[in-house]
C-alpha distance (Angstrom), angle and dihedral (degrees) to the residues before:
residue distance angle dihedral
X1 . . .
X2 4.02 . .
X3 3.24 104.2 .
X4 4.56 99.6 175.9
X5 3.39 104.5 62.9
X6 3.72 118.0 -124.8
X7 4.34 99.7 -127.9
X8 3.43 115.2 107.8
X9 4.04 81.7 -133.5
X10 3.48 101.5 49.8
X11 3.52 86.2 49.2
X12 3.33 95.3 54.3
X13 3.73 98.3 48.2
X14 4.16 87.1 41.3
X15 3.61 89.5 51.5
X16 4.21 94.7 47.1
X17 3.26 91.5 44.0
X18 3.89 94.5 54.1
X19 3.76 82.7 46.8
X20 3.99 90.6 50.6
X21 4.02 86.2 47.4
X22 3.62 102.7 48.1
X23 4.03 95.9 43.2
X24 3.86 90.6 47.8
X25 3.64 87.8 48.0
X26 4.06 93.3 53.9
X27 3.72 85.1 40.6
X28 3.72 90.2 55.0
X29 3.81 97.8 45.5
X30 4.06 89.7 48.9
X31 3.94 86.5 54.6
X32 3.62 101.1 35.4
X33 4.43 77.4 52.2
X34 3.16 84.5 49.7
X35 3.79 121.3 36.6
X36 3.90 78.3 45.1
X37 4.18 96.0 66.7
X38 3.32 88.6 43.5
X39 3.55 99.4 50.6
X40 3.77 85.7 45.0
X41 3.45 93.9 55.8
X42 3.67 94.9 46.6
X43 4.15 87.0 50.8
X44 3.73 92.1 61.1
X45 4.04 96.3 40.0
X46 3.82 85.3 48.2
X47 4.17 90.9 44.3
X48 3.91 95.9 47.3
X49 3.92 90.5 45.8
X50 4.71 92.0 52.0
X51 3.59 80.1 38.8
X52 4.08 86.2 53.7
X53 3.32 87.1 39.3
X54 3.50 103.9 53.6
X55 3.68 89.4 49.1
X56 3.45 91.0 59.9
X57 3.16 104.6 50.4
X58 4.11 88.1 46.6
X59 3.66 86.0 51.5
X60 4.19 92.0 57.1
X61 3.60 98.7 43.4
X62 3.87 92.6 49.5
X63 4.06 83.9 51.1
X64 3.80 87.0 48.0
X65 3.89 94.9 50.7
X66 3.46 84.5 -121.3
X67 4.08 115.0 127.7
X68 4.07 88.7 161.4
X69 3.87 84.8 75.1
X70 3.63 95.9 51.6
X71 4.27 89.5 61.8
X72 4.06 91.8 46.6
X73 3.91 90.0 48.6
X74 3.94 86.8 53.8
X75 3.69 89.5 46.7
X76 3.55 98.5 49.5
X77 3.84 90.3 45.5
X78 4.15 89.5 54.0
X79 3.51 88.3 53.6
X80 4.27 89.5 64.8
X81 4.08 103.5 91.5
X82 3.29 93.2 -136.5
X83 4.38 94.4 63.8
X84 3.58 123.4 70.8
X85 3.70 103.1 -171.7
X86 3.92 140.7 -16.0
X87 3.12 133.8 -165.1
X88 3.86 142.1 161.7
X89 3.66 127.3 -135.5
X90 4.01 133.9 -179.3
X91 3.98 127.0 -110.3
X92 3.51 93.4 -72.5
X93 4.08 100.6 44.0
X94 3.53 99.0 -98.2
X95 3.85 106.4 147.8
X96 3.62 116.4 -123.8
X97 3.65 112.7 164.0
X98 3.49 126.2 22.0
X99 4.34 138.2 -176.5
X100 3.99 87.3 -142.6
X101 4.31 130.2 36.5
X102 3.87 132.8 -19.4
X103 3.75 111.1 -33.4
X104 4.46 86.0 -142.1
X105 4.04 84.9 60.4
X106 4.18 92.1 52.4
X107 3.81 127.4 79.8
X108 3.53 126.6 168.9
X109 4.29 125.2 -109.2
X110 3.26 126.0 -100.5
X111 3.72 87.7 -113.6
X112 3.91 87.9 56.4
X113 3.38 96.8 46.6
X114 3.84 85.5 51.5
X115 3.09 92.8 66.3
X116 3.83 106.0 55.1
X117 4.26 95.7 96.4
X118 3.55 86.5 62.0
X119 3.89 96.4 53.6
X120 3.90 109.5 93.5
X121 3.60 149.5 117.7
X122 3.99 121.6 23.5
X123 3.94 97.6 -57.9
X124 3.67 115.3 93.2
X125 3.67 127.7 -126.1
X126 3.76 127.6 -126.1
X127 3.66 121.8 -176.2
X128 4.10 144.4 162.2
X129 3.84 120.3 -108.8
X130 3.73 137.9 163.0
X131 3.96 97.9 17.8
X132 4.06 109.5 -69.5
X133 3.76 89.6 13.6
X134 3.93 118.5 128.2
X135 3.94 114.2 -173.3
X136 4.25 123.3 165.8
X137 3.81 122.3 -171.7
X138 3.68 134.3 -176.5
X139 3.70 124.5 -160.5
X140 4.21 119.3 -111.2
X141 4.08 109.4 -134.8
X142 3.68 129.4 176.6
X143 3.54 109.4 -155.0
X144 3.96 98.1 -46.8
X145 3.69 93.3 -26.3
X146 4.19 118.0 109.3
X147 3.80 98.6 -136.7
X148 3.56 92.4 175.3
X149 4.15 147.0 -85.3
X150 3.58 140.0 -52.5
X151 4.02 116.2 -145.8
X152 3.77 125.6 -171.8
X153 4.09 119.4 175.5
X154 3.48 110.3 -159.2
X155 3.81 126.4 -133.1
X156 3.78 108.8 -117.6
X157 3.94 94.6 -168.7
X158 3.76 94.4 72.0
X159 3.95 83.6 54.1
X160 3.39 93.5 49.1
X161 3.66 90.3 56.1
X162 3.42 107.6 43.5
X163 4.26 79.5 64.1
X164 3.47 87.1 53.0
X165 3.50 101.2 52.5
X166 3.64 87.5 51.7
X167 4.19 91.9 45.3
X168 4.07 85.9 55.4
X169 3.82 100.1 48.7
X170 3.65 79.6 41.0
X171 3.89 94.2 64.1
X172 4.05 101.2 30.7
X173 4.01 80.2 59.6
X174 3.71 90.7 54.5
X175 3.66 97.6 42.7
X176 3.26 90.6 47.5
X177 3.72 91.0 54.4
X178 3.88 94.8 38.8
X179 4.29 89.1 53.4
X180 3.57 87.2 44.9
X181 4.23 97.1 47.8
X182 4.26 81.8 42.4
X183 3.50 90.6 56.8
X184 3.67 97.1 42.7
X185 4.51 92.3 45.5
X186 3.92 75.7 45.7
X187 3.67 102.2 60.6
X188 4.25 91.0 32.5
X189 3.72 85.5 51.3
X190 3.79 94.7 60.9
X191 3.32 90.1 62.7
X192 4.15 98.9 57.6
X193 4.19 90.9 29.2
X194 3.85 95.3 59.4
X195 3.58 101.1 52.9
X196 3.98 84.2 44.8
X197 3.10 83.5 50.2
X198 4.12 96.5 52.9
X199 3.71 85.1 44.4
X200 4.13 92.3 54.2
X201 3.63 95.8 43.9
X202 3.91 88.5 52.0
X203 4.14 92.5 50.9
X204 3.81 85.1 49.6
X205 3.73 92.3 52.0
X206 3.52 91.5 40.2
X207 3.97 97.2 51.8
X208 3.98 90.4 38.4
X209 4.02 95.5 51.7
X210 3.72 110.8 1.1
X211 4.03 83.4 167.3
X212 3.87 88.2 65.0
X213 4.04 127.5 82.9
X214 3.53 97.3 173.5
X215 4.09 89.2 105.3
X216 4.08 92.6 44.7
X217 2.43 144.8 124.5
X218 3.95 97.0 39.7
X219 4.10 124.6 -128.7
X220 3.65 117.4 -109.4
X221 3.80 106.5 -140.8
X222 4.29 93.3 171.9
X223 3.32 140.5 47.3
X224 3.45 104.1 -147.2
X225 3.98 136.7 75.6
X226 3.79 95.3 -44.3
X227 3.74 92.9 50.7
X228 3.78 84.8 61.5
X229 3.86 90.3 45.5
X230 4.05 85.9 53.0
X231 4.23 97.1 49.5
X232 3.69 84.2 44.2
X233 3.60 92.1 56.1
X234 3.59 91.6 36.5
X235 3.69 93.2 58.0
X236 3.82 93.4 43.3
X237 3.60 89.8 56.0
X238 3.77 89.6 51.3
X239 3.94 86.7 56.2
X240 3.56 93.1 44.0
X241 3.67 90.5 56.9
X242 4.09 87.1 47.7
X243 3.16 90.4 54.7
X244 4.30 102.1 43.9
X245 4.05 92.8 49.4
X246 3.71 81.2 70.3
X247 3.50 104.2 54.2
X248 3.57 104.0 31.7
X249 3.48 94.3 80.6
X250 3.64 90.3 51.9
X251 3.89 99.3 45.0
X252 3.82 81.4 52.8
X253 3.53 101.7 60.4
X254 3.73 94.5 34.0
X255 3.95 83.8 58.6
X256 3.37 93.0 46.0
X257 3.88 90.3 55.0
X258 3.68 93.9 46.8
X259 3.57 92.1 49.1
X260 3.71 104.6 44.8
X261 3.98 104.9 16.2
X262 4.29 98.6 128.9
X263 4.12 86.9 -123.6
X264 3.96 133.1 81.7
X265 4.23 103.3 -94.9
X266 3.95 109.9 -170.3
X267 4.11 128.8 158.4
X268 3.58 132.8 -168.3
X269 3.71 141.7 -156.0
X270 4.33 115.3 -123.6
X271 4.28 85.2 -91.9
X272 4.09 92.3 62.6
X273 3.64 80.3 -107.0
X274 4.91 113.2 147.3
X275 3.46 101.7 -118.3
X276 4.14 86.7 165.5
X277 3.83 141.4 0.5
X278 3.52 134.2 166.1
X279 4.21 119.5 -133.4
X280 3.71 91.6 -97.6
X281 3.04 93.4 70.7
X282 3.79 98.1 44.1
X283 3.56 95.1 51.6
X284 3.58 84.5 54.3
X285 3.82 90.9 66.3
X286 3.36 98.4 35.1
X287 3.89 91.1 -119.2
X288 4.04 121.3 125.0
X289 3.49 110.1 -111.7
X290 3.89 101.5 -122.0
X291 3.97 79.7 66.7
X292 3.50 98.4 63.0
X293 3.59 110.2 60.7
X294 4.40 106.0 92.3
X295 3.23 93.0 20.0
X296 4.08 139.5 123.4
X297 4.01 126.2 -130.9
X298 3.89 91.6 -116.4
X299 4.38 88.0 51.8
X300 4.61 80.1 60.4
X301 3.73 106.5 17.3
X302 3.58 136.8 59.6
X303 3.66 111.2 -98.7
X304 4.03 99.0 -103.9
X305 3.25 94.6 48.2
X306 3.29 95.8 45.6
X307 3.77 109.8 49.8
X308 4.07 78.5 49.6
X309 3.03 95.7 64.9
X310 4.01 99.5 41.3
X311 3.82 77.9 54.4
X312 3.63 87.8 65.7
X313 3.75 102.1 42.8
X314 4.29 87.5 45.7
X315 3.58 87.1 52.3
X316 4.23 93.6 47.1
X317 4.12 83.3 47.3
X318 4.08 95.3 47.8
X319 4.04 100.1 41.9
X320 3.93 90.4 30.0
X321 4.04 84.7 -141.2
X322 3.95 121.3 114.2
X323 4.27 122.1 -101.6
X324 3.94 115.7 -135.8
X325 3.87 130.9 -153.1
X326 3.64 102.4 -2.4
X327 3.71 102.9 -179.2
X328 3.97 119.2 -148.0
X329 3.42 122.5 175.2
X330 3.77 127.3 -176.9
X331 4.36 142.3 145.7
X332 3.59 135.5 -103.5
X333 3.36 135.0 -177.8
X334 3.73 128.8 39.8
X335 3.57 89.5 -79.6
X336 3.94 88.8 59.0
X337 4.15 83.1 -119.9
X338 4.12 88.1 -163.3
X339 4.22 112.1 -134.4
X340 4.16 129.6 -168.4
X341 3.81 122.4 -148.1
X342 3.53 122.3 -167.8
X343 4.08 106.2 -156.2
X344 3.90 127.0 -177.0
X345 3.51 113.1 -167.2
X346 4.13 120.9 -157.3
X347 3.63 137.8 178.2
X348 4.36 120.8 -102.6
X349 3.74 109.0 -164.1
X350 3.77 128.3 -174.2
X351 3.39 93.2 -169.2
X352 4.17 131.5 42.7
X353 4.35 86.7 -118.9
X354 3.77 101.6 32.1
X355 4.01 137.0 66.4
X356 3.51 111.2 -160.8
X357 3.78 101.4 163.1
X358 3.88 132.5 26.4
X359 3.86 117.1 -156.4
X360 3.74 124.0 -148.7
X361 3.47 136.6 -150.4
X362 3.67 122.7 -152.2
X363 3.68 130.4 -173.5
X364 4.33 125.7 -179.6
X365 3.58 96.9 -139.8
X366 4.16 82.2 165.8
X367 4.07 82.9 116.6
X368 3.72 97.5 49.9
X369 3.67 85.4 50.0
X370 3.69 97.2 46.0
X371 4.02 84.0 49.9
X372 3.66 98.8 49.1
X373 3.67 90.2 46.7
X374 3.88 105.6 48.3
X375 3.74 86.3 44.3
X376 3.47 96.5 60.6
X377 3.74 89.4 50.8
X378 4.08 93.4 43.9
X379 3.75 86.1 53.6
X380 4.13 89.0 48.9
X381 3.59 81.8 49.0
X382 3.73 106.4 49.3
X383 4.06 86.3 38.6
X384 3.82 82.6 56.8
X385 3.95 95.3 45.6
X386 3.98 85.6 46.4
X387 4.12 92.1 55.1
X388 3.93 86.2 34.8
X389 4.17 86.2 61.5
X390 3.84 92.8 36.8
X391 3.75 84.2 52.8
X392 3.95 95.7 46.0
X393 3.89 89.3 50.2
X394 3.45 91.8 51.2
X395 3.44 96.3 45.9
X396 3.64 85.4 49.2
X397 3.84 95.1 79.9
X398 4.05 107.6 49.8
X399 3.85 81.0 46.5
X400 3.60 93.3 66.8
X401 3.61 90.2 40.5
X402 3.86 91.6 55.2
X403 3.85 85.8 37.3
X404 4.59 85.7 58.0
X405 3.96 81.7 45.2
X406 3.22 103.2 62.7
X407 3.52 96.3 38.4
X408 3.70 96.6 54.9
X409 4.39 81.4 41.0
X410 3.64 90.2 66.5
X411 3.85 108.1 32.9
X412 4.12 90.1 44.5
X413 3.51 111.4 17.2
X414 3.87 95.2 77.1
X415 3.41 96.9 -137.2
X416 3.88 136.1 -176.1
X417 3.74 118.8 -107.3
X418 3.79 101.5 -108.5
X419 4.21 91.1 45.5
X420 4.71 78.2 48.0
X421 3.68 81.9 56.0
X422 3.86 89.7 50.3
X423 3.93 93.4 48.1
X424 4.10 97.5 55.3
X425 3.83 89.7 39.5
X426 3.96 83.6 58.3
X427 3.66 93.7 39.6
X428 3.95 87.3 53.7
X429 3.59 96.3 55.3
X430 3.83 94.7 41.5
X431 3.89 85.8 55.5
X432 3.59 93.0 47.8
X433 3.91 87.8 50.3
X434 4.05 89.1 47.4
X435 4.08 80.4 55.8
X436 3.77 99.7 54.8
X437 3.40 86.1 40.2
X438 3.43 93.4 63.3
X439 3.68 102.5 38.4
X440 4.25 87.5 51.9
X441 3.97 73.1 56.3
X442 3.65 98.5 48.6
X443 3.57 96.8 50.0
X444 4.04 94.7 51.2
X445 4.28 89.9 46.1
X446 4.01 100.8 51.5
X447 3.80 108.9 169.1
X448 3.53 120.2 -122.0
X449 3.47 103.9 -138.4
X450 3.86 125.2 67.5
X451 3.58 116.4 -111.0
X452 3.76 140.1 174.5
X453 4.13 98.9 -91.1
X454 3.74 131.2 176.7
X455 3.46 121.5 -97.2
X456 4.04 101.3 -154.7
X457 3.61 92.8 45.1
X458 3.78 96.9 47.5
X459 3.79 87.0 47.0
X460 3.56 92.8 46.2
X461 4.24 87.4 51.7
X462 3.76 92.9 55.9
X463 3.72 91.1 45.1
X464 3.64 99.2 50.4
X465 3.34 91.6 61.8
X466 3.60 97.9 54.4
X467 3.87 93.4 45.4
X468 3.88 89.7 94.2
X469 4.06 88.6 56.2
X470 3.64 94.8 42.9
X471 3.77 93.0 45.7
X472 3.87 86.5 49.1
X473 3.48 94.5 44.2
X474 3.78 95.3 50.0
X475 3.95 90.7 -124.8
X476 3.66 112.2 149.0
X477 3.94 113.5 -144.7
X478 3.90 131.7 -141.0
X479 3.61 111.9 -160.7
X480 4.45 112.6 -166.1
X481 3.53 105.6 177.5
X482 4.03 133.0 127.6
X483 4.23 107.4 -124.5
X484 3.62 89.2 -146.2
X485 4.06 102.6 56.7
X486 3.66 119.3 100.2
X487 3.90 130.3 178.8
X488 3.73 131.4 -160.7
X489 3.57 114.1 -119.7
X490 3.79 139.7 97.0
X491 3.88 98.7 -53.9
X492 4.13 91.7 -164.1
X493 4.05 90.2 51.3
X494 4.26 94.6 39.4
X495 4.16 80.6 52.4
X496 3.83 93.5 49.5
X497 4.03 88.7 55.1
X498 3.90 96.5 48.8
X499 4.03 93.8 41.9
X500 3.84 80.8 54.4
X501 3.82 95.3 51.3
X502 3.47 95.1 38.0
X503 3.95 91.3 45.4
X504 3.72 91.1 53.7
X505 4.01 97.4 39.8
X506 4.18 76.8 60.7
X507 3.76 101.7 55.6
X508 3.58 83.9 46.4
X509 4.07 97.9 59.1
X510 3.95 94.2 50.3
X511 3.89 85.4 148.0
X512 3.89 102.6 44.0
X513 3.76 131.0 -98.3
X514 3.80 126.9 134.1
X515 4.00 138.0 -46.5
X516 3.72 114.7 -150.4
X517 4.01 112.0 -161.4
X518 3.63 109.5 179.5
X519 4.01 138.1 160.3
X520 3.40 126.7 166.9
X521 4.35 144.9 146.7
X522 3.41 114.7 -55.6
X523 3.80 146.6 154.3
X524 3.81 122.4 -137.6
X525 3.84 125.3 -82.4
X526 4.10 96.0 -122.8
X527 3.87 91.4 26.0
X528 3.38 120.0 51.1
X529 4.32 80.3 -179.2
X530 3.09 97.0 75.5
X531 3.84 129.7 75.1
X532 3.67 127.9 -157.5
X533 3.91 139.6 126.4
X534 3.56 130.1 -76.9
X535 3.75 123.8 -136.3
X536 4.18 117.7 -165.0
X537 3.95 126.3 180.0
X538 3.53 121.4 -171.9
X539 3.50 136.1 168.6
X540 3.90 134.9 170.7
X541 3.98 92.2 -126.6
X542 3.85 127.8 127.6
X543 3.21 99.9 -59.5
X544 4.26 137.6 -139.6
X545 3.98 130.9 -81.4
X546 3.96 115.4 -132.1
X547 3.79 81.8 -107.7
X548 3.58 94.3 58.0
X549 3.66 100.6 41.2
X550 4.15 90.5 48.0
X551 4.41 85.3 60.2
X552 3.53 97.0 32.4
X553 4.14 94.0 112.4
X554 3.89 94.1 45.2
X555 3.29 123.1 121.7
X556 4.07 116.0 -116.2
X557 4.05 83.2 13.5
X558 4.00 109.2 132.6
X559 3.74 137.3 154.3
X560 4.29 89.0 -168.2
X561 3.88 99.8 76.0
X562 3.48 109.5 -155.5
X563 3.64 103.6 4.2
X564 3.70 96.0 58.6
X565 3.85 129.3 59.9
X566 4.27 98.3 -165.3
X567 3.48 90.7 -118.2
X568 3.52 104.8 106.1
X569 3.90 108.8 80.2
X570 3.70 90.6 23.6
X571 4.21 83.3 67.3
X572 3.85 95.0 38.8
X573 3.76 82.9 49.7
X574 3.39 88.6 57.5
X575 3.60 97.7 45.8
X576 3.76 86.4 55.5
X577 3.13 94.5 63.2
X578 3.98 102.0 46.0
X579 3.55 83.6 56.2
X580 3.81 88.0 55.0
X581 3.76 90.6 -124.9
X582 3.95 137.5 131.5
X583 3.92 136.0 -125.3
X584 4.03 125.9 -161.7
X585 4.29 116.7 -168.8
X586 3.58 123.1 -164.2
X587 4.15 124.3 178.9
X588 3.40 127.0 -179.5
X589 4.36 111.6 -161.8
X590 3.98 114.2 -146.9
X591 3.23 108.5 -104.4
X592 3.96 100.6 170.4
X593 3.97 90.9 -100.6
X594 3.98 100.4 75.2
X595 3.65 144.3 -8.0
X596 3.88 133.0 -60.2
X597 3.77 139.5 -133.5
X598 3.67 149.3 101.9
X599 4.15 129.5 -104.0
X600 3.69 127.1 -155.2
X601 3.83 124.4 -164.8
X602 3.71 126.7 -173.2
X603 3.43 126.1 -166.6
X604 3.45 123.0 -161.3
X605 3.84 130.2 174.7
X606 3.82 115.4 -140.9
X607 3.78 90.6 -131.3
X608 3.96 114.7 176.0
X609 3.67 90.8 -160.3
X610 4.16 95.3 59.1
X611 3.92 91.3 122.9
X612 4.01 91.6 38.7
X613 4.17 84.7 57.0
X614 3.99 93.8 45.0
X615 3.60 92.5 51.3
X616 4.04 88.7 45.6
């Protein structure tokens, strides 16, 4: 709660009046002191003389035989507001007159009666009894003889307000003389509060739109110190504006770099401390970028990475000389998807001697990394597939010499039953070599051209060559497919995509279970117009996470490590969609309640103008 107020002329009128309050207040304890000793001393003057009085008076009616007198002269004296009671008692303290009640019923104090030995002689005697209780008495002679004492009590209330009377006209004076100093700091206060108040209103307009000028320059209402303070100003704003239409086109388009250059911007202060960042960068880290700004590496980075790059900026700060191509490399994810920065690191002064900031520049080559990689291995891999079909067509030859062998073995060679059993158990396996053989073939020398193409058959290609794996493996397979359908499409390419989902469907069922191959009629899921075939896999392996399954046709993207490149389903994708076709995965993880595995469905329209559409 503020309880000063923050205008100079509130202040000022607080601040007199406070003054007013606390020298009125002195002022009125010094009088109250005062007024009260003398109206003290005027109490006990004016109590010994109706005491004196009293006694007098006592004195002549006892002369005059005439008692009657002595109870109207206490009357009369009761009747002064400034006595209480009186009363007269004999030498002893007996009361025998009195201004109030029955004299019989009335006895003095103890306190009173005290003070009897000091009664004497013609002075009267005022004391203090019973608290706030002022009495005086004078003693009654007649000639020589003590007759008795005359007591007056005086009435403390009409004391009491005599002060207060003075305490009131005490205080209307001084709020009378406070209002009237208020009203006089009030109107002299106008005069220094408005051109404050010209000179505030232009700050505030200043700091809440220093690229507007409607509001300067600012009127100057006096002609006096603060009218100086206002053309100052004025003329500093006018310099300020000078000065600002010269760099706002710069802080513009350095903002506009920082904000949307395609690379990770970041600067810190000489304690490895954010002081800026633009939202490359914190979209590289993964951290919103109101977090960023006071912050350290460790507090956003993990700890490797981070204390090598604070290395970097600590080195920029202690040799004042830039760092280049700082490579970190780290994982994210919970596939520990591994990423590559390359950071330079250089040196922002604002002075010629000092470095108070270093800047950083951070670029994700992760990608270019990814690509460089995987296409060394695809080149390893199609140099393998070459020497695999140089080796199939050479093998091609002594297998059709063996094949002429054996067949001129068993219709000449006479031979027993048992070594006849031999001969068509080696023809078998020859012919099953002359068929892998060919399908290693088949998959190097795709045709270009679509054509109408057997399903079974090209089914029954890919799956040959995985029967070795799946036998291995201990994966029984469930082929559904009609012998008679055919499709039009590129046979070579439509191959490619099921050796890849097949392929994949085995690394996931390392420890058995079941491979379902199936193809069959179907129309397409948002167009019941058009006709084409349907191709599922399924197999009860480990199964995908939603993370997996949501990257699964990106290119570079593999859960294998070294054995895979992530190039596979990001080509079948792509064959997919040249064929104008569609392809829906689902996965299911074990999770102890159900089973696992993964299903693949292609759909692909038998569309007679394929090669019209590729040349469109």
């Amino acid at each position: 709660m503020r309880l000063w107020p923050r205008t100079v002329r509130w202040q000022l009128i607080l601040g007199l009046l406070l003054l007013q309050a606390l020298s009125v207040g002195l002022f009125v304890v010094l009088l109250v002191n005062r007024q009260g000793q003398i109206v003290r001393e005027q109490a006990l003057q004016r109590l010994a003389h109706e005491a004196t009085s009293v006694a007098m008076q006592t004195q002549e009616a006892l002369q005059q035989q005439r008692p009657d007198w002595v109870t109207s002269s206490l009357k009369m004296m009761d009747e002064a507001p400034s006595v209480e009671f009186a009363k007269v008692t004999d030498a002893s303290g007996k009361v025998l007159f009195s201004s109030q009640g029955d004299p019989a019923q009335l006895r003095l104090t103890a306190e009173e009666l005290s003070e009897l030995p000091r009664i004497g002689g013609d002075q009267p005697h005022v004391f203090k009894f019973g608290g706030q209780r002022w009495e005086g008495v004078k003693a009654i002679y007649v000639g020589p003889t003590l007759l008795g004492y005359a007591w007056v009590e005086a009435d403390r209330t009409w004391d009491s307000e005599q002060l207060l009377t003075v305490l009131q006209s005490t205080l209307s004076f001084g709020m009378i003389w406070a209002g009237a100093s208020a009203l006089l700091v009030l109107l002299m206060s106008r005069a220094i509060s408005k051109p404050l108040g010209i000179l505030q209103g232009g700050t505030r307009a200043l700091m809440e739109g220093p690229e507007g000028s409607s509001s300067f320059p600012l009127p100057v209402t006096v002609d006096n110190e603060f009218g100086d303070l206002i053309g100052a100003f004025n003329r500093m704003v006018a310099s300020i504006e000078e000065q600002r239409s010269g760099l706002n086109d710069t802080l513009s388009l350095l903002d506009s770099m920082l904000a949307n250059a395609p690379i990770g911007l970041v600067f810190f202060d000489r304690r490895c401390r954010i002081v800026r960042v633009n939202g490359v960068f914190a979209a590289m880290t993964g951290v919103p970028l109101s977090r960023h700004l006071g912050r350290t590496l460790p507090e956003l980075l993990p700890k490797p990475v981070a204390e090598k790059l604070e290395q970097a900026v600590l080195r920029v700060i202690a040799l004042e000389a830039p760092v280049h191509d700082v490579e970190l490399t780290g994982q994210v994810g919970k596939l520990n998807w591994p990423w590559t920065w390359l950071v330079s690191a250089y040196p922002v002064r604002t002075m010629p001697d000092q470095v108070r900031w270093v800047g950083a520049i951070v670029i994700d080559v992760s990608e270019r990394k990814r690509s460089e990689e995987a296409l060394r291995r695809t080149e390893k891999l199609a140099a393998t597939g070459r020497l695999a079909a140089s080796i199939a067509h050479e093998i091609n030859n002594p297998l059709e010499a063996i094949t002429n062998l054996l067949f001129l073995l068993r219709e000449y060679g006479q031979l027993e039953k048992q070594a006849l059993n031999y001969v068509n158990i080696a023809e078998h396996e020859v012919q099953r070599m002359s068929e892998i053989t060919q399908q290693t073939l088949r998959f190097y020398r795709q045709s270009t051209l679509p054509a109408r193409a057997n399903m079974a058959e090209l089914l029954d290609s890919v799956l040959t060559l995985y029967s070795g794996r799946l036998n291995t493996l201990g994966i029984q397979l469930d082929r559904r497919y009609d012998a008679t359908m055919d499709l039009y499409c590129f046979a070579g390419e439509v191959r490619q995509v099921i050796a890849n989902f097949v392929s994949n469907a085995i690394d996931a069922s390392t420890g058995g279970g079941r491979l379902i191959v199936c193809a069959r009629r179907s129309r397409d899921w948002s167009d019941s117009n058009k006709a084409g075939v349907r191709f599922t896999v399924a197999d009860t392996g480990a199964g995908m996470e939603d993370e997996v399954r949501q990257r699964l046709f990106e290119a570079f993207f593999t859960t294998k490590g070294a054995t895979g490149t992530g190039l596979g389903l990001w080509v079948s994708h792509e064959i997919i969609q040249k064929h104008h076709g569609k392809v829906h995965v689902r996965s299911r993880v074990a999770n102890g309640s159900g089973p696992s595995g993964s299903v693949f469905q292609m759909f692909v329209p038998d569309n007679q103008e394929l090669m019209l559409n590729k040349k469109g």
